[in-house]
C-alpha positions as CSV (number, residue, x, y, z in Angstrom):
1,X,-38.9,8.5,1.3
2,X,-38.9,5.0,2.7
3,X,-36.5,5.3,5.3
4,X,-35.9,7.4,8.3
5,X,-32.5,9.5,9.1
6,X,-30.8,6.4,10.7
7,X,-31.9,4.0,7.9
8,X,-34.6,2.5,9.0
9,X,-37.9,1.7,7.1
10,X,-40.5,4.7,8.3
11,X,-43.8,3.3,10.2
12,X,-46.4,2.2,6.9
13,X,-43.5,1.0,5.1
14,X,-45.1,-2.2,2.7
15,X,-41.2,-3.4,2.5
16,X,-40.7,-3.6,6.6
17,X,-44.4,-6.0,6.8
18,X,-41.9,-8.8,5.3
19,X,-41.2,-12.3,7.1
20,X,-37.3,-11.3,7.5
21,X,-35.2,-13.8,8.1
22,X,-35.8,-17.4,8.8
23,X,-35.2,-18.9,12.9
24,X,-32.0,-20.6,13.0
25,X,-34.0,-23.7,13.5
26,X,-35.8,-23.3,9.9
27,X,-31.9,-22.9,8.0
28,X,-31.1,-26.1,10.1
29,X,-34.3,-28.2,9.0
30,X,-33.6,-26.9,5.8
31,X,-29.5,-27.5,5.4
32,X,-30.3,-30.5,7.2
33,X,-32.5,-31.6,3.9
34,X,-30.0,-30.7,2.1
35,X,-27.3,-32.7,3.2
36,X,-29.5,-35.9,3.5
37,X,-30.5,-35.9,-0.3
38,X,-27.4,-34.5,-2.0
39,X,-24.8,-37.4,-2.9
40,X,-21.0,-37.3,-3.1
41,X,-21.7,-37.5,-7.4
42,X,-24.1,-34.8,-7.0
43,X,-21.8,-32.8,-5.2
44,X,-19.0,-33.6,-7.2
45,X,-21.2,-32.8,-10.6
46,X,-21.9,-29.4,-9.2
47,X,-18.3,-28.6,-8.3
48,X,-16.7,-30.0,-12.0
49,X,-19.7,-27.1,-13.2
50,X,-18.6,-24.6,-11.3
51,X,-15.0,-25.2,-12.2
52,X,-15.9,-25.0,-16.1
53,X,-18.3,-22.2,-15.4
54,X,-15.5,-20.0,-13.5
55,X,-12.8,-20.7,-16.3
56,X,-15.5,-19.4,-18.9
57,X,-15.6,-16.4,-17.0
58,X,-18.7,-16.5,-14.7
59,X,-17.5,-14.2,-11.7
60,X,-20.0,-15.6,-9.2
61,X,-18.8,-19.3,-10.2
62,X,-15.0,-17.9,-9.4
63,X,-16.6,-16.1,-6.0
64,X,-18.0,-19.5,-5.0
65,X,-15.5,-21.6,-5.6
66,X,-12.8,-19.2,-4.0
67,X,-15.4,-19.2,-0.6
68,X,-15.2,-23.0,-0.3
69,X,-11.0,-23.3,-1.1
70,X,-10.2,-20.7,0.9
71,X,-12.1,-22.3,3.8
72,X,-15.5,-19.5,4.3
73,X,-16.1,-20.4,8.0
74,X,-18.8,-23.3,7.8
75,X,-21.5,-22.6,10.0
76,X,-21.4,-25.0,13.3
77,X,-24.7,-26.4,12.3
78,X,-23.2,-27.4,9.2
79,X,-20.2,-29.2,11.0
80,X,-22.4,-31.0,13.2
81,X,-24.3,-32.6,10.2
82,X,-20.5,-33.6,8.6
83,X,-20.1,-36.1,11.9
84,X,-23.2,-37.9,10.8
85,X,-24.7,-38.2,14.9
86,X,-28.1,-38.2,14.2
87,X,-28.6,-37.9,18.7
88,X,-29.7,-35.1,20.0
89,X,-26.7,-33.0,21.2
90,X,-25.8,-29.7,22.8
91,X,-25.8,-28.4,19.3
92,X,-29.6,-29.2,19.0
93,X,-30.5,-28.3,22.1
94,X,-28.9,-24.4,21.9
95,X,-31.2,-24.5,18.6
96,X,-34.2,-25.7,20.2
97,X,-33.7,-22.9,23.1
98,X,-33.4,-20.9,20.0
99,X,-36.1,-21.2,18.0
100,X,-38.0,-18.0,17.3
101,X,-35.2,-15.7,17.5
């Protein structure tokens, strides 16, 4: 058995020795990236592909696409990139008090 009675991985476990999950800072460097190299084409591209891909049937086209129209909440981060302030703000400097969590 892998995991104890409340879920957890059991002490020796090789699946718990695993990174985890990235800091918040490393998701912002990395959606940051993101939105500085993907153009409005590009973007719109992927979302005419999604649109064929859905009406062919591909359910995780369909899930996507129903996320972004029915507004999944966008991740503060992510609204702070859409102003296009490239200054350090309070937004930056929560993540910077942040890092390593």
């Amino acid at each position: 058995m892998n995991r104890d009675n409340n879920g957890r991985f059991i002490k020796g476990n090789e699946a718990a020795k695993g990174k985890g999950r990235p800091t918040l800072r490393q998701e912002y460097d990395y959606q940051r990236a993101v939105v500085e190299c993907l153009t409005m084409d590009d973007w719109h591209a992927i979302i005419c592909r999604a649109i064929a891909d859905a009406a062919d049937g591909d359910a995780k086209a369909r899930q996507w696409l129903t996320d972004i129209v029915l507004q999944q909440p966008i991740p503060f981060h992510a609204m702070y990139l859409a102003t296009g302030e490239r200054e350090p703000t309070a937004m930056e400097a929560l993540l910077d008090d942040m890092a390593g969590y």
